[in-house]
C-alpha positions, -999 to +999 in steps of 0.1 A: +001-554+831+015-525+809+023-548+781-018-554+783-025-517+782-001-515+758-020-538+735-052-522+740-041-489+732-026-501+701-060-518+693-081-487+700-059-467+677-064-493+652-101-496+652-106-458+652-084-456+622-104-477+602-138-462+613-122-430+601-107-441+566-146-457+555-158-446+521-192-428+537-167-405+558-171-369+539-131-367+537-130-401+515-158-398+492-153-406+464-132-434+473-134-456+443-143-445+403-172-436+393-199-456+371-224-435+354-253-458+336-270-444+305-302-468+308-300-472+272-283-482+240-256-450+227-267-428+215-301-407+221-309-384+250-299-407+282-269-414+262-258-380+255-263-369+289-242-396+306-211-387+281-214-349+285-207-354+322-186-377+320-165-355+296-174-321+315-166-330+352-134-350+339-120-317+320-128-289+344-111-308+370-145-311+388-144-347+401-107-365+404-118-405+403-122-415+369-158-421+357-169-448+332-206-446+313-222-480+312-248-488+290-280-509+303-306-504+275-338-523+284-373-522+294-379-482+290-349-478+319-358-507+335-330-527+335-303-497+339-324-489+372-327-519+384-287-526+382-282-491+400-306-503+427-278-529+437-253-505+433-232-483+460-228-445+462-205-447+436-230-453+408-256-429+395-275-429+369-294-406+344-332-406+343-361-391+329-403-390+336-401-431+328-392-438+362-422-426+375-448-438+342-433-474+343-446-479+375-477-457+376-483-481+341-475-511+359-445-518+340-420-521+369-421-526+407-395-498+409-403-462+422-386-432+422-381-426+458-368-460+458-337-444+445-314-412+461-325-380+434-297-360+430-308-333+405-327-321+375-306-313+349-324-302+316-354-297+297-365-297+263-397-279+255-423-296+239-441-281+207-476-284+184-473-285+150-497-281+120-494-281+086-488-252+067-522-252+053-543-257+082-570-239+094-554-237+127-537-202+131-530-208+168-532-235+197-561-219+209-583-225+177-570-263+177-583-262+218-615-248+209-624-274+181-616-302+205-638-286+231-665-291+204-658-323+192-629-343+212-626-367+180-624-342+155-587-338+152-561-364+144-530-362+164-497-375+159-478-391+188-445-411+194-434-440+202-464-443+221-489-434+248-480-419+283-449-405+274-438-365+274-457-360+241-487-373+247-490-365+285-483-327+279-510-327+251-536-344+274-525-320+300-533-289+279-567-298+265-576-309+302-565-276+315-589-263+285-623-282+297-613-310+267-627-343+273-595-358+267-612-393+273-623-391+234-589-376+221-580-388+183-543-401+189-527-416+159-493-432+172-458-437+151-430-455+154-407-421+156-402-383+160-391-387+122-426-402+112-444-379+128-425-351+105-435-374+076-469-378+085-476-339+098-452-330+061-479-354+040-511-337+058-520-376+072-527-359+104-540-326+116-518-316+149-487-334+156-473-334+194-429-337+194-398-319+208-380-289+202-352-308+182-379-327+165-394-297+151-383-262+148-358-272+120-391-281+099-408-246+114-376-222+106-375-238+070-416-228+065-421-269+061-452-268+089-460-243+118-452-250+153-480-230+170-473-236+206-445-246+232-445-260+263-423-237+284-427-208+301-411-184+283-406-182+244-374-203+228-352-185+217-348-193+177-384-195+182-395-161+192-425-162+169-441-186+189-464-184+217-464-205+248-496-222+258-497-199+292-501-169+266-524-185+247-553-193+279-541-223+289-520-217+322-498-252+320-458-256+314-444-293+308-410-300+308-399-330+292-366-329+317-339-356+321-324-357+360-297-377+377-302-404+406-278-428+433-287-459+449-307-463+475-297-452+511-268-425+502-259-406+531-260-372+539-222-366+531-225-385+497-256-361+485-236-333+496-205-341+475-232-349+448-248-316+451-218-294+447-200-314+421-233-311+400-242-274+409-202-267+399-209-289+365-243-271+359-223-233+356-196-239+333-195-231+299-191-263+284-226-271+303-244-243+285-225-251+250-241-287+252-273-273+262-273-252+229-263-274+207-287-302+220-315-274+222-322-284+257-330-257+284-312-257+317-336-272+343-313-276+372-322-286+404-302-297+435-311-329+457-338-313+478-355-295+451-356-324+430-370-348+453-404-321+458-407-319+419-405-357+414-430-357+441-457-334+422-447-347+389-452-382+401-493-369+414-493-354+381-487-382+359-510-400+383-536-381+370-532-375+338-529-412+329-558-424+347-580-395+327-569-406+297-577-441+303-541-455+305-549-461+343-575-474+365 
């Protein structure tokens, strides 16, 4: 009889030690290293993002495991986020306003609340352009001659329709009364021929980022006569935003982090205060300086209420410009 009881005690122990050592427990996590996919070739924004914190939270001693960036380039994110929807709490990835337009387009099955959101991370601004000779002296003026005639102004867009560009264009005329049904969108292949055509006066407004621009603008190639934050850049004082030029709308073109499906509560905690430690440090703000992106930072709660309204947003804006039923 006591070599039974014996045996079940060592059992019990047994079993309770390995309920206590799993990788969910809030002691162990991380219990494995870290896979961080850039949903995209190297290089570019997604990229960039992955290897600054990879780089950041390895030197400041922020996160022990080691963490490996993988590149799935594909399908506007498509097949990065897929791979992560597979994955375990050990893999995140980087993502941006695409995973909530690929599906509202019908390009993928995938949503974002399909995934864990972990945070916002950064924002670059988007700006209007003109040439230096047009008649535009301000954002308002280009506003006011689409309010009379919608077609009346060619604008320049990249790679496409329904991305940042466009979107936060559509969004500001709309906000203006602009029947942005009958908008004049010529579309390039890239930020750099949208410089080319804007520089060779084949278009009369041209819609890009920060980066894209305000090199051309502090050189006196073109004028950038709006911005999309909501506060002026700084290197761009001489620039209004749209909210002080009537049109009460900011648009961030913002890049954000996301798990797997079903993280628990432990896992989005650990996520939330390495990322909020990451977010303060002063390599953080020297890579958002010399990337001219804006901090944008959000924790897990915060982000999942903004993807929320952004997704309603979008929803909107690309059924009234006809991308959408």
């Amino acid at each position: 009889m006591k070599k039974v009881i014996l045996i079940l005690t060592i059992a019990a122990f047994t079993l309770l030690a390995a309920c206590s050592s799993g990788p969910t427990s809030s002691g162990e996590f991380p219990s494995k290293n870290i896979e961080l996919v850039a949903p995209a070739t190297p290089g570019g924004g997604w990229d960039a993002t992955a290897r600054a914190i990879q780089k950041i939270l390895k030197d400041e001693g922020i996160v022990e495991k080691n963490i490996n960036v993988v590149n799935k380039p594909g399908g506007s994110g498509e097949v990065g986020w897929q791979y992560l929807s597979k994955k375990d709490s050990h893999s995140l990835a980087i993502n941006s306003s695409l995973v909530l337009t690929n599906n509202l387009l019908g390009q993928s099955q995938l949503k974002f609340d399909d995934f864990t959101p972990l945070a916002i991370l950064t924002s670059e601004w988007i700006t209007i352009a003109v040439p230096n000779d047009s008649k535009f002296q301000n954002a308002t003026e280009i506003m006011e001659q689409l309010k009379e005639d919608p077609t009346s102004v060619k604008i320049a867009v990249a790679p496409g329709l329904g991305n940042n560009d466009h979107l936060s264009f559509v969004q500001a005329a709309k906000t203006y009364g602009v029947d942005v049904t009958k908008l004049n969108f010529l579309i390039y292949e890239s930020g750099g021929d949208v410089v080319t055509a804007l520089l060779g006066g084949h278009v009369d407004v041209a819609t890009m980022a920060v980066s894209e621009s305000k090199e051309q603008h502090v050189a006196g190639n073109f004028r950038i006569v709006s911005v999309s934050s909501d506060k002026r850049i700084e290197g761009l004082e001489d620039v209004a935003t749209w909210q002080e030029q009537g049109v009460d709308m900011v648009f961030p073109h913002w890049r954000g982090i996301m798990g797997p499906p079903n993280m628990t509560e432990e896992e989005i905690a650990y996520w939330d205060k390495v990322i909020g430690e990451m977010v303060e440090t002063e390599a953080w703000q020297t890579l958002l300086t010399n990337n001219e992106w804006s901090s944008y930072y959000l924790d897990s709660k915060k982000t999942l209420e903004f993807l929320k309204a952004q997704n309603a947003n979008y929803d909107v804006l690309l059924s009234e410009s006809g991308l959408t039923d």
